[in-house]
C-alpha positions in Angstrom: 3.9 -67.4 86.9 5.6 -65.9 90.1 1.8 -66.1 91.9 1.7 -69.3 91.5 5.2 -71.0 93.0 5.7 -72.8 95.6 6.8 -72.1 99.0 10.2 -74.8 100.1 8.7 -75.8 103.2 7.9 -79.0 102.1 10.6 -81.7 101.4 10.3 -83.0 97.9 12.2 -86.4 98.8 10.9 -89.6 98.5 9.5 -91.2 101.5 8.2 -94.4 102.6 5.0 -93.6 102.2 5.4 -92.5 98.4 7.5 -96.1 98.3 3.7 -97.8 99.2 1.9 -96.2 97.1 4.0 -95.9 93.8 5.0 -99.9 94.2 1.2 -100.7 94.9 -0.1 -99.2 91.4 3.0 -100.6 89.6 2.7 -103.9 90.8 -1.6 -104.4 90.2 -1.6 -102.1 86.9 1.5 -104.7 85.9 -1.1 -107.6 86.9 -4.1 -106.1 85.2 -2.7 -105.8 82.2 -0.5 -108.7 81.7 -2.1 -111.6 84.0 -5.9 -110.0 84.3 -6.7 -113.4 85.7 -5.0 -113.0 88.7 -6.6 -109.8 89.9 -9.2 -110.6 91.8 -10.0 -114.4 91.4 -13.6 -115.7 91.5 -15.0 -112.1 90.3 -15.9 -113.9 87.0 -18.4 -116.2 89.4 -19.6 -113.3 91.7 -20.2 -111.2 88.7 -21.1 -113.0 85.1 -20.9 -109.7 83.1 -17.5 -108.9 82.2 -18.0 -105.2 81.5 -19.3 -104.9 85.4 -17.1 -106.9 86.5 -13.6 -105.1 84.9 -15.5 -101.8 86.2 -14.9 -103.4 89.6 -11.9 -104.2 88.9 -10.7 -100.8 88.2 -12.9 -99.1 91.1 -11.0 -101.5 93.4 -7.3 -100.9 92.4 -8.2 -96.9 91.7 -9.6 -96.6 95.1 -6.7 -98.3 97.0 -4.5 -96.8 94.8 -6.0 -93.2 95.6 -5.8 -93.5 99.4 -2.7 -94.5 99.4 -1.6 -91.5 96.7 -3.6 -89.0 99.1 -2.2 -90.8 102.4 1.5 -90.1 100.9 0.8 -86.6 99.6 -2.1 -85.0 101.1 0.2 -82.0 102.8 1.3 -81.4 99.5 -2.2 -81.3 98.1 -3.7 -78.7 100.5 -0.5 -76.6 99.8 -0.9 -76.3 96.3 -5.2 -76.2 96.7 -4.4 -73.0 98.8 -1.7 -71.6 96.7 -4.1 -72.1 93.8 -7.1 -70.4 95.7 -4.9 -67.1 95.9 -5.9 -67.0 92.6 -9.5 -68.2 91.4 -9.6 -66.7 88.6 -6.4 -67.2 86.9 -6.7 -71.3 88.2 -10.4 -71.3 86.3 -9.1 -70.2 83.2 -6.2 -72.5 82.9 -8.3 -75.3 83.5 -10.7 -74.8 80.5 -7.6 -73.7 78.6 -5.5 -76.5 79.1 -8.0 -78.9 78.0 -8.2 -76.4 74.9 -4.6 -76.7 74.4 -4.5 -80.9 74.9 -7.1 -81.1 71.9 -5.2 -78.3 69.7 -2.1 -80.5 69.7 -4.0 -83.5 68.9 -5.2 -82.1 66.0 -2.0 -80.8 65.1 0.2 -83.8 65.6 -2.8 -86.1 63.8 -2.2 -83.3 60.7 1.7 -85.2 60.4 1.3 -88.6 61.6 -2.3 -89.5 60.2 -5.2 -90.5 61.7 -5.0 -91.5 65.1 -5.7 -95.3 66.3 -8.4 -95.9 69.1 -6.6 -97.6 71.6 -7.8 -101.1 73.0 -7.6 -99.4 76.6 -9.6 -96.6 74.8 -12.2 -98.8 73.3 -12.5 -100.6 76.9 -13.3 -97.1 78.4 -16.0 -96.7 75.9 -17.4 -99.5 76.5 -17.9 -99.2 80.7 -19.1 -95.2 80.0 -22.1 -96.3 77.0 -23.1 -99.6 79.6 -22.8 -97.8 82.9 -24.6 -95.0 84.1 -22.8 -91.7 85.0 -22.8 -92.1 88.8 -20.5 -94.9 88.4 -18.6 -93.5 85.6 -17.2 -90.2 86.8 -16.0 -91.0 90.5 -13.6 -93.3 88.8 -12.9 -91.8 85.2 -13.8 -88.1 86.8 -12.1 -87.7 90.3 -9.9 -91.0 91.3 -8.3 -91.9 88.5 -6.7 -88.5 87.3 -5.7 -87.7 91.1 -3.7 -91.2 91.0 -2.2 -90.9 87.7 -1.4 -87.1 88.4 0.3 -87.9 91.8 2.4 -90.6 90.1 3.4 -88.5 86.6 4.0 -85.7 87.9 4.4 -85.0 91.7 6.6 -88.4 91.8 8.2 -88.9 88.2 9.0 -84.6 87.8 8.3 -82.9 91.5 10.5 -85.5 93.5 12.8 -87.0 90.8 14.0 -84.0 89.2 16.0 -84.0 92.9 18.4 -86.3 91.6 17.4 -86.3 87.8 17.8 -83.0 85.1 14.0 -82.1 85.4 13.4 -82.0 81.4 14.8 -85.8 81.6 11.9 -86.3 84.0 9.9 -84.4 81.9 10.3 -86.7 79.2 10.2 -89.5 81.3 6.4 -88.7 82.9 5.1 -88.0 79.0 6.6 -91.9 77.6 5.4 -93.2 80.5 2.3 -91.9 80.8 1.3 -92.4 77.4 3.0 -96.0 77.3 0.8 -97.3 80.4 -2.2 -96.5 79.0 -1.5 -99.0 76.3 0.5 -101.9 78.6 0.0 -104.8 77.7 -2.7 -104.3 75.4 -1.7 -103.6 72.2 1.7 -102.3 70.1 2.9 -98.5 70.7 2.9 -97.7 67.9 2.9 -93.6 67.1 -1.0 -93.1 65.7 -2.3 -95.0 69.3 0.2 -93.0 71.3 -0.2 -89.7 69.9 -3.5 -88.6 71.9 -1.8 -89.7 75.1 1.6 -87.9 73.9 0.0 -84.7 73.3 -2.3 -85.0 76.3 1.0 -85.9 78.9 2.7 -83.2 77.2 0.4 -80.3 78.3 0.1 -82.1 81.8 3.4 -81.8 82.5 3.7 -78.0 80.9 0.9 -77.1 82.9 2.5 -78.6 86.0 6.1 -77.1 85.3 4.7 -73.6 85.0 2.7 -73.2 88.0 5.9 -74.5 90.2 5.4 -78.3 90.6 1.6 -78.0 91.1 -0.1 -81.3 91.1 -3.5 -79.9 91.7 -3.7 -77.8 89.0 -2.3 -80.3 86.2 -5.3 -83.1 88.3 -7.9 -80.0 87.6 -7.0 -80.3 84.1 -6.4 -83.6 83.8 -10.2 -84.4 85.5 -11.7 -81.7 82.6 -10.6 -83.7 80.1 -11.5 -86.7 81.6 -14.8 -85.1 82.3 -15.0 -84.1 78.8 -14.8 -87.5 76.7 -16.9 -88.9 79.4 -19.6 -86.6 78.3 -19.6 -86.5 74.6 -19.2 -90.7 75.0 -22.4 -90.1 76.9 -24.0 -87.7 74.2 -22.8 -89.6 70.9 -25.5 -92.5 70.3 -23.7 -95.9 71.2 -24.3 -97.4 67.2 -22.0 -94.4 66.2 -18.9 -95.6 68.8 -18.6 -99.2 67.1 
């Protein structure tokens, strides 16, 4: 929509501080999932129980990851906040609508390929939501973690890359990789486990095309659904999740 592009006064070239911030979540998410040991060494002593102990583990690289994502693109962020509060109204109804949309295509790529595969990285999440309690859960799951993920997807892989790159290549790009390291190191990709994160990237990145490169709105989104497994994980009694 017209209403909701974005002004050019901000460059959309790489910088330094974008440089930080994507090389610090490549190189720990490349550590947590292929040498977990390495992490943080001696957590395993501080902290016997493993499930508390990997939630640690992802509120520590999450929250160093997030302030360096909002220390590299926080201009950006009240740009598009403001641009988006021109229109309330039309914001709050893609947010509910996108989420809509994410589980719509789920259902209708599951219709072709078959019943889709929980993930490993899926199961893990389940587990730290039906052992931890909610305060814990959604400042990670809820807040940090889509803000990270979005600034790197889309405002990196599609808002700056499409600079040098044809921007449905990048497209492409920020859905397979978005999907693909959700599952790194953990398991095959194979197209049952992948689908949910196809079809969810998919809609991210149309949502974020259409309203002119808006981060905000596709991390609005993205944080609904987030919000929205956390709480039916939360409602659906743990026996029926094994």
């Amino acid at each position: 929509m017209a209403e909701l592009r974005r002004p050019d006064f901000l460059s959309y070239s790489f910088t330094r501080r974008d440089g930080i911030a994507a090389g610090f979540y490549v190189l720990f998410l490349l550590i947590f999932s292929y040498a977990p040991g390495l992490g943080i060494p001696g957590l395993t002593t501080l902290i016997p129980d493993p499930l508390l102990a990997g939630y640690v583990v992802n509120l520590a690289f999450y929250l160093s990851a997030g302030a360096l994502a909002a220390w590299a693109s926080w201009r950006y962020a009240v740009r598009e906040t403001r641009i988006l509060a021109t229109r309330p109204w039309l914001t709050l109804a893609i947010i509910p609508g996108g989420v809509f949309v994410m589980l719509l295509l789920t259902a209708v790529a599951v219709a072709f390929t078959g019943p889709p595969e929980t993930a490993v990285n899926q199961e893990a999440v389940q587990g730290l939501v039906v052992s931890l309690p909610p305060l814990l859960i959604i400042p990670l799951l809820v807040i940090i973690a889509p803000f990270v993920e979005e600034y790197i997807f889309r405002h990196l892989l599609i808002g700056k890359l499409s600079r040098h790159l044809n921007i449905w290549a990048c497209c492409t790009i920020s859905v397979l990789l978005f999907a693909g390291i959700h599952l790194a190191g953990k398991e095959a990709l194979t197209l049952p486990v992948l689908m949910p994160y196809l079809a969810m990237g998919a809609v991210l990145v149309g949502i974020y095309v259409w309203a002119g490169n808006n981060f905000i709105l596709s991390y609005a989104v993205h944080s609904a659904k987030n919000l929205l497994a956390v709480l039916l994980t939360y409602a659906v009694p743990a026996e029926l999740l094994q």
